[in-house]
Backbone as a chain_set.jsonl record, in Angstrom:
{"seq": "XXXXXXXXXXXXXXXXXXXXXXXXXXXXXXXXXXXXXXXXXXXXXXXXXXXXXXXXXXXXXXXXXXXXXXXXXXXXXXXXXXXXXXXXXXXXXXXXXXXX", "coords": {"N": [[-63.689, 9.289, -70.985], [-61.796, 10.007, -68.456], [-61.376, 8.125, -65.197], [-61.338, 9.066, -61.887], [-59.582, 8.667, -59.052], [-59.219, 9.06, -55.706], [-58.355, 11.445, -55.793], [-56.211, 11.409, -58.146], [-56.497, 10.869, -61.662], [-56.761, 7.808, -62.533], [-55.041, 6.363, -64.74], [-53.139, 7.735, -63.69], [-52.447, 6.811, -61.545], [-51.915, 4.656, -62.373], [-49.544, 4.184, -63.588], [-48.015, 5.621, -61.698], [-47.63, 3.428, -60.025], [-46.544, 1.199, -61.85], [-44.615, 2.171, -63.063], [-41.325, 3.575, -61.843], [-39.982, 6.048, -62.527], [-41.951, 8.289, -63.16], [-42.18, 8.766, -60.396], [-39.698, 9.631, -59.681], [-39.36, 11.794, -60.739], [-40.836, 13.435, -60.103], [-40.073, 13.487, -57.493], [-38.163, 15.16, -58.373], [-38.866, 17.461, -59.608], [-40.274, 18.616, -57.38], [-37.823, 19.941, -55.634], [-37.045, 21.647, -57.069], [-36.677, 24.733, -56.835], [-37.884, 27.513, -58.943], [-39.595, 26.106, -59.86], [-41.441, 24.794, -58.728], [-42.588, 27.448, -57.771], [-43.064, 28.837, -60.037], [-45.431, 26.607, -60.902], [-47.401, 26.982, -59.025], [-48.256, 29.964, -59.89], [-49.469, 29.848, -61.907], [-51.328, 27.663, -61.618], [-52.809, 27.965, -59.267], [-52.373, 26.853, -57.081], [-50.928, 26.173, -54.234], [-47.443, 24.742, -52.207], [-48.069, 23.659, -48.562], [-47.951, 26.026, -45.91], [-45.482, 26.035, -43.827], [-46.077, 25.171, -40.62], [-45.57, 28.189, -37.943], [-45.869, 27.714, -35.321], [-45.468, 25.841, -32.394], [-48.395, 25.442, -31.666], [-50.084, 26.01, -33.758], [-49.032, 24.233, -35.32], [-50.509, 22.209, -33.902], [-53.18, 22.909, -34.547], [-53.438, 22.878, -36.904], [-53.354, 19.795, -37.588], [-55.27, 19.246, -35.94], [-57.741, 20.394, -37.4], [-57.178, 19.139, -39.668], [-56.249, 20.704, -41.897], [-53.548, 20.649, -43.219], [-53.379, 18.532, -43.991], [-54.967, 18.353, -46.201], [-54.552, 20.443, -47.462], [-52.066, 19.695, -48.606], [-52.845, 17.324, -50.1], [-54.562, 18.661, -51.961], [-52.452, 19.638, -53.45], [-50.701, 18.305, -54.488], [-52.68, 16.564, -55.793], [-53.267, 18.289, -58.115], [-50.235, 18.499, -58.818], [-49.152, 16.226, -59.238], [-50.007, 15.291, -61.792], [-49.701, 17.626, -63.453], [-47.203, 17.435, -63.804], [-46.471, 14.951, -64.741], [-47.737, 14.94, -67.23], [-46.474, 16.913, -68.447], [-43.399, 17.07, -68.181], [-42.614, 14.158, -67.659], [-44.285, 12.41, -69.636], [-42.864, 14.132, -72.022], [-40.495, 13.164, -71.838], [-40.578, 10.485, -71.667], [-41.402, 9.794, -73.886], [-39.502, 11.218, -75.737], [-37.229, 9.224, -75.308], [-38.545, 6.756, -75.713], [-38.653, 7.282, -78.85], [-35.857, 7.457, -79.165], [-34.495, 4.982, -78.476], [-35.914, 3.535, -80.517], [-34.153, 4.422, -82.808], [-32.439, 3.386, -82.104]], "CA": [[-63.405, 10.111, -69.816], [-60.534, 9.313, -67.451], [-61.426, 8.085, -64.137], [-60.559, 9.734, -61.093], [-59.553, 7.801, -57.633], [-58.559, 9.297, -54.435], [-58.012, 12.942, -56.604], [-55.585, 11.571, -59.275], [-56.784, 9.964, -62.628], [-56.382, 6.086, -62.655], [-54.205, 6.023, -65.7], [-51.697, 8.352, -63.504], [-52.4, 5.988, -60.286], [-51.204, 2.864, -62.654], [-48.322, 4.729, -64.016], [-46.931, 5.391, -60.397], [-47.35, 1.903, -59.357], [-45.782, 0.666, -62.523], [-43.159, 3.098, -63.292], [-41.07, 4.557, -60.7], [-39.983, 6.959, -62.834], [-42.836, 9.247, -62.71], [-41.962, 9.251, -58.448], [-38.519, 9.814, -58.941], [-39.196, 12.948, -61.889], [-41.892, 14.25, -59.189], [-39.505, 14.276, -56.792], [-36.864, 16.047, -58.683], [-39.371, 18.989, -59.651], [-40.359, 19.144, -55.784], [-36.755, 19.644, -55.289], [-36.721, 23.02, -58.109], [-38.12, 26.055, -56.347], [-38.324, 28.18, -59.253], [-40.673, 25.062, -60.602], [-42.752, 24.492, -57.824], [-43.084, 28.928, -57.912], [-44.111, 29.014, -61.699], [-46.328, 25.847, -60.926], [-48.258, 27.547, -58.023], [-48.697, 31.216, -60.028], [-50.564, 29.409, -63.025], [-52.503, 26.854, -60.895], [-53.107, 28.602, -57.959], [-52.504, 26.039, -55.772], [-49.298, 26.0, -53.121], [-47.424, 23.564, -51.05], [-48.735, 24.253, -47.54], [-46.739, 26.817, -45.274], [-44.703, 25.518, -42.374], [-46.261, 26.118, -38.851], [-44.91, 29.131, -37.563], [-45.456, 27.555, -33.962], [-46.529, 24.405, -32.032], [-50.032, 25.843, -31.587], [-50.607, 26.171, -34.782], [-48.899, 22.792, -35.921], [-51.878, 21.644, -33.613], [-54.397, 23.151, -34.881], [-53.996, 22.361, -38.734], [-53.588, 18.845, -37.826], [-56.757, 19.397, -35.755], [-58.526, 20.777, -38.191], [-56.671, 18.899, -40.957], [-55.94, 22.027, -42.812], [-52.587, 20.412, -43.831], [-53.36, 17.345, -45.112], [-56.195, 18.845, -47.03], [-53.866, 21.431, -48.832], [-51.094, 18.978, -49.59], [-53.836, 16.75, -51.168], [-55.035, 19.895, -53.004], [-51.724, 20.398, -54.298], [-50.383, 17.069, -54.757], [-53.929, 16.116, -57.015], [-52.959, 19.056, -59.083], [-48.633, 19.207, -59.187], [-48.601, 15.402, -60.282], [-51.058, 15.163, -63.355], [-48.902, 18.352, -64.154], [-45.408, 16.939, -64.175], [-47.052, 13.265, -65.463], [-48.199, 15.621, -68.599], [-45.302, 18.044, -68.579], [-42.248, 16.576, -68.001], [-42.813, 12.678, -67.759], [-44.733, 12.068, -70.916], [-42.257, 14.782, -73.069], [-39.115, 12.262, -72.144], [-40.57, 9.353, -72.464], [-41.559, 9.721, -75.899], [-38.022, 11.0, -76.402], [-36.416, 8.064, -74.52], [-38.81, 5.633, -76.929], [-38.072, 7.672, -79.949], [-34.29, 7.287, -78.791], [-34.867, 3.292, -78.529], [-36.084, 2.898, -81.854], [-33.207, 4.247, -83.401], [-30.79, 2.335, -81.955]], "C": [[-62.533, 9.315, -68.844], [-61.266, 9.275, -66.018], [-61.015, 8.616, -62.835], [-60.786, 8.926, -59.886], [-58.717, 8.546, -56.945], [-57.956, 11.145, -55.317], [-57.043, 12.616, -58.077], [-55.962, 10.374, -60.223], [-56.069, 8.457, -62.286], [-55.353, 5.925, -63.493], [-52.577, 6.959, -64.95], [-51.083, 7.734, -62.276], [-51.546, 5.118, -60.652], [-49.838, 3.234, -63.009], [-47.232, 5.045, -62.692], [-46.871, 4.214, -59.505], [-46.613, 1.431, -60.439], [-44.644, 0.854, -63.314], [-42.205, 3.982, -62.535], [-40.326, 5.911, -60.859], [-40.409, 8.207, -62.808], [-42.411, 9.619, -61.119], [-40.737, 9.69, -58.504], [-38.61, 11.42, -59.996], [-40.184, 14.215, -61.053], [-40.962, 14.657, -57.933], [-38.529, 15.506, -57.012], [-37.204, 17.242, -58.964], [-39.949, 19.309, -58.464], [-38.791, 19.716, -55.316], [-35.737, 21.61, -56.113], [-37.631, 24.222, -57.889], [-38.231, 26.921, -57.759], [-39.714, 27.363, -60.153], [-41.577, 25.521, -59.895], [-44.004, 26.181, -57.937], [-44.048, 28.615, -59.028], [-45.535, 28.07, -61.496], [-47.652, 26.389, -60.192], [-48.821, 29.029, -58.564], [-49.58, 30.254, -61.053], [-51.405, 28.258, -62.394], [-52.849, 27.327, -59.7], [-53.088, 27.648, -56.865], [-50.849, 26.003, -55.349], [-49.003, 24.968, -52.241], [-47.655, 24.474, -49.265], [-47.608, 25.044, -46.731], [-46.608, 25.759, -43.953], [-45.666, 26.006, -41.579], [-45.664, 26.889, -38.264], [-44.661, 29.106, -35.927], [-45.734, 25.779, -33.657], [-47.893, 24.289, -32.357], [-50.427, 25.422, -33.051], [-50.573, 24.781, -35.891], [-50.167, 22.261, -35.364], [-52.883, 22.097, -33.681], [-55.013, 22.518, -36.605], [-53.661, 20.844, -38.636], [-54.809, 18.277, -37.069], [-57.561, 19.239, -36.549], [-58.386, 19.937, -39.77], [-56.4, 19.313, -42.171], [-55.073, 21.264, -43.696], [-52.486, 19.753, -44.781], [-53.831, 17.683, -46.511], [-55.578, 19.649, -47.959], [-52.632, 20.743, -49.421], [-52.046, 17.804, -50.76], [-54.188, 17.681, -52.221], [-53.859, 20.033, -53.895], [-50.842, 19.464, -55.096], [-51.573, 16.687, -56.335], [-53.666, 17.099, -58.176], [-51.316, 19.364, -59.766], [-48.57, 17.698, -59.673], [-48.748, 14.998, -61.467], [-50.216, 16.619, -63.923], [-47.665, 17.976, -64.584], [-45.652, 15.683, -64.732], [-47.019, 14.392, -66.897], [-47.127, 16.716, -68.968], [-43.623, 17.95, -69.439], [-42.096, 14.873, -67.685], [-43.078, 12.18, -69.16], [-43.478, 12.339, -72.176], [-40.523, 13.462, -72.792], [-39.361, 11.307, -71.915], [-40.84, 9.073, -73.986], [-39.838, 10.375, -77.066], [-36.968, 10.126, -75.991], [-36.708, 6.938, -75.865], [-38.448, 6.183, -78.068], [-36.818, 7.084, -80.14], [-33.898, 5.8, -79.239], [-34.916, 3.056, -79.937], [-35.197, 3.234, -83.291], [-31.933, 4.193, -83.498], [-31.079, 1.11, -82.725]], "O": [[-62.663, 8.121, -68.571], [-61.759, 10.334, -65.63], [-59.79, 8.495, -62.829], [-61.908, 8.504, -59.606], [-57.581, 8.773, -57.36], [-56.893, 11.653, -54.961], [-57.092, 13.417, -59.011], [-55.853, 9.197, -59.882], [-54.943, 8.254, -61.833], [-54.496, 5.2, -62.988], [-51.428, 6.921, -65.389], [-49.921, 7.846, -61.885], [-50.637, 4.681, -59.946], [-48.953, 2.456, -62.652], [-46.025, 4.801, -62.666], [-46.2, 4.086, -58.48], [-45.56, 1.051, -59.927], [-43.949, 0.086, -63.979], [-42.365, 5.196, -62.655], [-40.053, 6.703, -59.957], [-39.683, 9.165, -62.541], [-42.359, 10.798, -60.768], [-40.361, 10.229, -57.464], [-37.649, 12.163, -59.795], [-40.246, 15.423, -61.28], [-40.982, 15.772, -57.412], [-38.206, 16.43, -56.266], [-36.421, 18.176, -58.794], [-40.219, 20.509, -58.408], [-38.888, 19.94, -54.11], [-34.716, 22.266, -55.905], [-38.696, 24.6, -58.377], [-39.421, 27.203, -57.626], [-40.555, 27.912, -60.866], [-42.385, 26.405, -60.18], [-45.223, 26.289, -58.066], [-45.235, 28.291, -59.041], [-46.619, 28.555, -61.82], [-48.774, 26.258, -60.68], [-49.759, 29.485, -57.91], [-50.675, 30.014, -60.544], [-52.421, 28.067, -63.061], [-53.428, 26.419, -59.105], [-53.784, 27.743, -55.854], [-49.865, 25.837, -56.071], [-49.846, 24.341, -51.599], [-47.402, 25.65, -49.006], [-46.43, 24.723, -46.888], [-47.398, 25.011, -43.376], [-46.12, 27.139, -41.74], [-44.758, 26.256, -37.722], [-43.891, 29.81, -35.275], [-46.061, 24.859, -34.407], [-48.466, 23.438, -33.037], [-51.117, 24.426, -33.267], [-51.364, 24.377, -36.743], [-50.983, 21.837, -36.182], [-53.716, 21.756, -32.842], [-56.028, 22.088, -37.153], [-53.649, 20.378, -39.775], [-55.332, 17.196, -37.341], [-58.194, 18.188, -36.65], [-59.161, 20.032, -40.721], [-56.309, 18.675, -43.219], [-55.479, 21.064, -44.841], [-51.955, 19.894, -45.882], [-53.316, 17.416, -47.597], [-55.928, 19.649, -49.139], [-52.175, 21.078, -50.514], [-51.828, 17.623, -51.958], [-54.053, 17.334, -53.394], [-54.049, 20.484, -55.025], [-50.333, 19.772, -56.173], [-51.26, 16.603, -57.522], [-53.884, 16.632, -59.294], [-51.062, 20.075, -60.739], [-47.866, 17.643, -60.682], [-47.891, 14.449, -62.16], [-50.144, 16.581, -65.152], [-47.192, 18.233, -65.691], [-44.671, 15.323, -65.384], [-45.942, 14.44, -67.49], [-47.253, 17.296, -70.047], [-43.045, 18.365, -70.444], [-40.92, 14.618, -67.427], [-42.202, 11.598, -69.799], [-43.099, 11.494, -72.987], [-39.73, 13.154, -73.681], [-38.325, 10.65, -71.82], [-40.473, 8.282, -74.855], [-39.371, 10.182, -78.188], [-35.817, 10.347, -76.367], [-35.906, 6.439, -76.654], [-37.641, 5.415, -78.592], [-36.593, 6.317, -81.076], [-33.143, 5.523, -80.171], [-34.029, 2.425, -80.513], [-35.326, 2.707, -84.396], [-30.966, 4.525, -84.183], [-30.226, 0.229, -82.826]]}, "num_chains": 1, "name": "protein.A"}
């Protein structure tokens, strides 16, 4: 069983400390709205809406609404793109490697 720290497995913690790949392949599908869409209808989780005022900016950092749903969505959109789209081109990167 895989460990879990701070919401995301250990083995995906060590992988973004020791590959910066994974951070730069996470940013690039933060970066692809019809991704992030598709990602959010089959996991039900969304990146958090803008504040529509001040008030309201101060209330969800009151309440810490914000944080709380980018954690929610973060713990669930990078173990997706780690397993998605990370894993599928490194194994065709090393494939690639070994027959050069």
């Amino acid at each position: 069983m895989t460990q879990v720290t701070h919401g995301l497995p250990c083995d995906i913690l060590a992988t973004l400390t020791a590959d910066p790949a994974l951070m730069h392949i996470v940013h690039q599908c933060i970066d692809e709205p019809e991704f992030i869409e598709n990602f959010s209808r089959l996991y039900g989780v969304s990146i958090p809406r803008p504040p529509k005022n001040t008030l309201e900016a101060m209330v969800d950092e009151a309440t810490g609404w914000r944080d709380d749903q980018y954690r929610k969505f973060f713990n669930a959109f990078i173990p997706f793109v780690h397993r998605s789209v990370y894993l599928p081109l490194k194994a065709d990167f090393e494939k690639m490697e070994r027959k050069s």
